[in-house]
C-alpha positions as CSV (number, residue, x, y, z in Angstrom):
1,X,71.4,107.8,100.8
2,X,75.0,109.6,100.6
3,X,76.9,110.9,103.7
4,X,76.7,114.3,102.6
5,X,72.6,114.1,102.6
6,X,72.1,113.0,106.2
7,X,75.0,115.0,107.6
8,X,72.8,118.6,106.3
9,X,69.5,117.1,108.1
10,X,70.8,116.2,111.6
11,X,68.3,116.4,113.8
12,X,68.8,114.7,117.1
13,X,67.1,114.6,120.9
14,X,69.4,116.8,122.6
15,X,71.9,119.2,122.4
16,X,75.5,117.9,124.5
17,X,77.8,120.6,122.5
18,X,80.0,119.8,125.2
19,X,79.4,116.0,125.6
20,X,82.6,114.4,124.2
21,X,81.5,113.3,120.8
22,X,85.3,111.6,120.3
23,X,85.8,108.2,119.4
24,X,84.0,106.5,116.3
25,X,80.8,105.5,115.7
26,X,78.9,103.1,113.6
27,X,75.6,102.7,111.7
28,X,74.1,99.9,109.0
29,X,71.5,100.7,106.1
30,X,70.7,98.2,103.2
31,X,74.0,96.3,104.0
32,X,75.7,99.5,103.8
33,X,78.2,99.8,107.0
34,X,79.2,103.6,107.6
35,X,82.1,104.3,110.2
36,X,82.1,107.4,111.6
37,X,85.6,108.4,113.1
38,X,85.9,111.6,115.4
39,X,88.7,113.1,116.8
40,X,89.6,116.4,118.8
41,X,90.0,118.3,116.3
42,X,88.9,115.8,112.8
43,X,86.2,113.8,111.2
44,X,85.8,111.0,108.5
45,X,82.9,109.2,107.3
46,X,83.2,106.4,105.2
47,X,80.8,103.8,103.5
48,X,81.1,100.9,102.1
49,X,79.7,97.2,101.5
50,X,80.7,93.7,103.7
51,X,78.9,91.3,100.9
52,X,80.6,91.4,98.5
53,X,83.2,94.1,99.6
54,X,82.7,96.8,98.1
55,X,84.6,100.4,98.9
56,X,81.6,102.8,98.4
57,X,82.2,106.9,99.9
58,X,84.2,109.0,102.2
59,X,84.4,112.3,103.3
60,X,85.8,114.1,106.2
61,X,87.9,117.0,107.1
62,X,88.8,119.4,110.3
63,X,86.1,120.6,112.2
64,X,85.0,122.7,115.2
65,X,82.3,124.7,117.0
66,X,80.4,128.2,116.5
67,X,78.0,130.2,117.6
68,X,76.8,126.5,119.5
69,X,76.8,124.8,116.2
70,X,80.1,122.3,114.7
71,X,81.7,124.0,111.9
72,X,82.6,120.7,109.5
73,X,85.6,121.8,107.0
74,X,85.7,119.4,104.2
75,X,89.0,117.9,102.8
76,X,87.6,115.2,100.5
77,X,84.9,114.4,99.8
78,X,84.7,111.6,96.8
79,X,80.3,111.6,96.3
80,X,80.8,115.7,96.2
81,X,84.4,116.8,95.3
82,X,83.0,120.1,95.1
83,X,82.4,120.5,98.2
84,X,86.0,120.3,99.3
85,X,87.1,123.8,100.7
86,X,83.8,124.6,102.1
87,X,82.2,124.5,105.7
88,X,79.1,123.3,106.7
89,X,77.3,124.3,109.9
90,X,75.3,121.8,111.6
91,X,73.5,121.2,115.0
92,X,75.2,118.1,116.5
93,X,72.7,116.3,119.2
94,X,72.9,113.1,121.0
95,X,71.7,110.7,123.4
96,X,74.3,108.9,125.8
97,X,76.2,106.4,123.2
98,X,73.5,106.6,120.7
99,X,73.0,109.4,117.9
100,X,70.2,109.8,115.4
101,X,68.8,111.5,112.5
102,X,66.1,110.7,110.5
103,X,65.7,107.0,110.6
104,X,69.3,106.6,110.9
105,X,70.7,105.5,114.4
106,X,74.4,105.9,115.0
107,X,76.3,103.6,117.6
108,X,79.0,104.2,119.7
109,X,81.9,101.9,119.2
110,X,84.3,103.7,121.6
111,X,85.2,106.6,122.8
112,X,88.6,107.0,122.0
113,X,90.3,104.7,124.2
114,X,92.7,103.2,124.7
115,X,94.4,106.2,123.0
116,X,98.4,105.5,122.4
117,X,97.3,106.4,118.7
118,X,94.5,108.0,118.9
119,X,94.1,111.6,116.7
120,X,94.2,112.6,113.2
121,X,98.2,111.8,111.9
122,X,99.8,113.3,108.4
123,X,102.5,111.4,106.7
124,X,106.0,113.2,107.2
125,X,108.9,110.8,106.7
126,X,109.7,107.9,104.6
127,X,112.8,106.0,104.4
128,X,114.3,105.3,100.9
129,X,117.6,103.7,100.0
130,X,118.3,103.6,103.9
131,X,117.9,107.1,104.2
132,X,114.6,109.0,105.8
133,X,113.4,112.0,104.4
134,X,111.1,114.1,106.5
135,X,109.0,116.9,104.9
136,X,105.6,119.1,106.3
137,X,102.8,118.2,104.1
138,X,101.4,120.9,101.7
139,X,98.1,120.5,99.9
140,X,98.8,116.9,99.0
141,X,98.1,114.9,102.2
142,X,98.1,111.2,103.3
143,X,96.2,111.3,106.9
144,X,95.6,108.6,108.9
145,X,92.6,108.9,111.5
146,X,92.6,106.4,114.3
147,X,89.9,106.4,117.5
148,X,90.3,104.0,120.1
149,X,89.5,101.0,117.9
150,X,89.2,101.8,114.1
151,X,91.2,103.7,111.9
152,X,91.1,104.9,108.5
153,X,94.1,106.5,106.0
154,X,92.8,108.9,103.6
155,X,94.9,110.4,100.1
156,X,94.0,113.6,98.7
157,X,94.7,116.8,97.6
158,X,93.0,119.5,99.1
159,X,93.7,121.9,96.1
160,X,92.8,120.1,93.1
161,X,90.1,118.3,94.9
162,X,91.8,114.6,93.9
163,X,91.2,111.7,95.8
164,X,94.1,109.0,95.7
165,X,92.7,106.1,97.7
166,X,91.8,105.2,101.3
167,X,91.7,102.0,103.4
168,X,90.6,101.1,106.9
169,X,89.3,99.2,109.7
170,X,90.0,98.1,113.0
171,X,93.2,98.0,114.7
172,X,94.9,97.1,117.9
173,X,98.1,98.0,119.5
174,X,99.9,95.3,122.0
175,X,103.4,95.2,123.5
176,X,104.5,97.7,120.3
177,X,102.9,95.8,117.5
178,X,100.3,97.7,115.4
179,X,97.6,95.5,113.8
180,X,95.3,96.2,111.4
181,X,92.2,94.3,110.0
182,X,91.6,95.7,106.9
183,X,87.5,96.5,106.5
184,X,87.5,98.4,103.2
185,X,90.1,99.4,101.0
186,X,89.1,101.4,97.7
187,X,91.9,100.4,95.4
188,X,91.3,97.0,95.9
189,X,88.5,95.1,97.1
190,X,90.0,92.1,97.3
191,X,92.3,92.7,100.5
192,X,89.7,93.5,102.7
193,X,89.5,90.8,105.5
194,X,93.7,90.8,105.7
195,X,95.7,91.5,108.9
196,X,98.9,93.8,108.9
197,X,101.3,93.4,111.4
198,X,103.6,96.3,112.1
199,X,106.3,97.7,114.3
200,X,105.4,101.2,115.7
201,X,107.1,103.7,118.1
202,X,106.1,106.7,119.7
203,X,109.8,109.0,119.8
204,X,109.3,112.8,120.3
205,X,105.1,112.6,119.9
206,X,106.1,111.2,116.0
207,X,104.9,107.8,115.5
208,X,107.7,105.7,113.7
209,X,106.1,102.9,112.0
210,X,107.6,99.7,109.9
211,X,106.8,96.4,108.4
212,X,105.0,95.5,104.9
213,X,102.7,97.2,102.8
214,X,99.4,95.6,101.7
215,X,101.4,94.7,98.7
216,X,103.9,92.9,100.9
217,X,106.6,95.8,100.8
218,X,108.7,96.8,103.5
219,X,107.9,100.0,104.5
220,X,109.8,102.9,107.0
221,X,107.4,105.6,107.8
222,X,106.8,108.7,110.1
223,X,103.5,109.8,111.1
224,X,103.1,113.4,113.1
225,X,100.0,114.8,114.7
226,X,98.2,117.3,113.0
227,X,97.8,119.4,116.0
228,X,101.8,119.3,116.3
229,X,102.1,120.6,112.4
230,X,99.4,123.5,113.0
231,X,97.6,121.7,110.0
């Protein structure tokens, strides 16, 4: 069943509007594995298989609450592109560190902590040639969306509706090294299961990150929150 299909039937046991719903959470159907990651302020949902790995759907966006309901404003979206641009209201319920709908039952993996990174981040500097360029994004948009524990990156273009690519997984952050275990990665099946070990650095609330790429190229970049950019 696509994201899109369960996410317009949610019907859980109570309503906790203001239970923090933050942090990701995870479910499994017919060796499908769907992370859900939530932040203050933004969503993803992605899908995808562990045997063989296989990159299958995301979709995700801003979102927030009215009229005691969550406003979800998509972004991407690569089952439905069309539904990029519009805004679904749903009735969010749950059940201490469990949530459900139909016969799907959604775990809690955390709840945002430990939170050095945790928040929805767009791409705003790169070095190149020794020299970084720093820009605010427009309608083309990298975002990376980290909870506690996971963390996905997303390429798209909210204009045209394009999806570039997208990778994630889990991560961990110790004495400033950020480390990813790649979990699904839609340009490339193959990497999933690989670590990336990087240098990161939080100056000014910008997170200044460096190391390799997946492809094994160094790589200068500058992450800033969304909330910062007013985006």
């Amino acid at each position: 069943m696509k994201i899109l299909t369960y996410l317009y039937t949610l019907l859980f046991s109570s309503f906790l509007i203001g239970q923090s719903f933050t942090g990701a959470w995870s479910s499994s159907t017919d060796q499908i594995q769907s992370v859900w990651i939530m932040t203050a302020n933004h969503f993803s949902i992605t899908q995808y298989q562990t045997n063989p790995a296989i990159f299958v759907s995301t979709a995700g966006g801003s979102w927030g609450t009215s009229d005691d309901r969550v406003l979800l404003n998509w972004e991407f979206d690569t089952s439905s592109p069309e539904k990029v641009g519009t805004q679904t209201h749903v009735n969010f319920l749950q059940s201490e560190d469990n949530i459900q709908w139909e016969n799907i039952m959604w775990h809690r993996i955390d709840n945002g902590q430990p939170g050095a990174l945790q928040g929805a981040w767009l791409i705003t500097g790169r070095e190149r040639g020794g020299v970084i360029s720093e820009r605010v994004p427009g309608v083309r948009r990298t975002m990376k969306i980290l909870s506690g524990t996971q963390f996905q990156w997303i390429a798209y273009n909210i204009e045209t509706k394009e999806f570039f690519g997208t990778g994630g997984g889990s991560y961990q952050t110790v004495n400033g090294q950020y480390i990813e275990k790649i979990e699904y990665f839609s340009r490339d099946n193959s990497r999933v299961g690989a670590r990336l070990q990087f240098d990161f650095e939080l100056q000014e609330g910008k997170w200044h990150h460096s190391g390799k790429s997946s492809k094994g190229k160094p790589i200068y970049e500058i992450w800033s929150k969304r909330v910062d950019l007013g985006i």
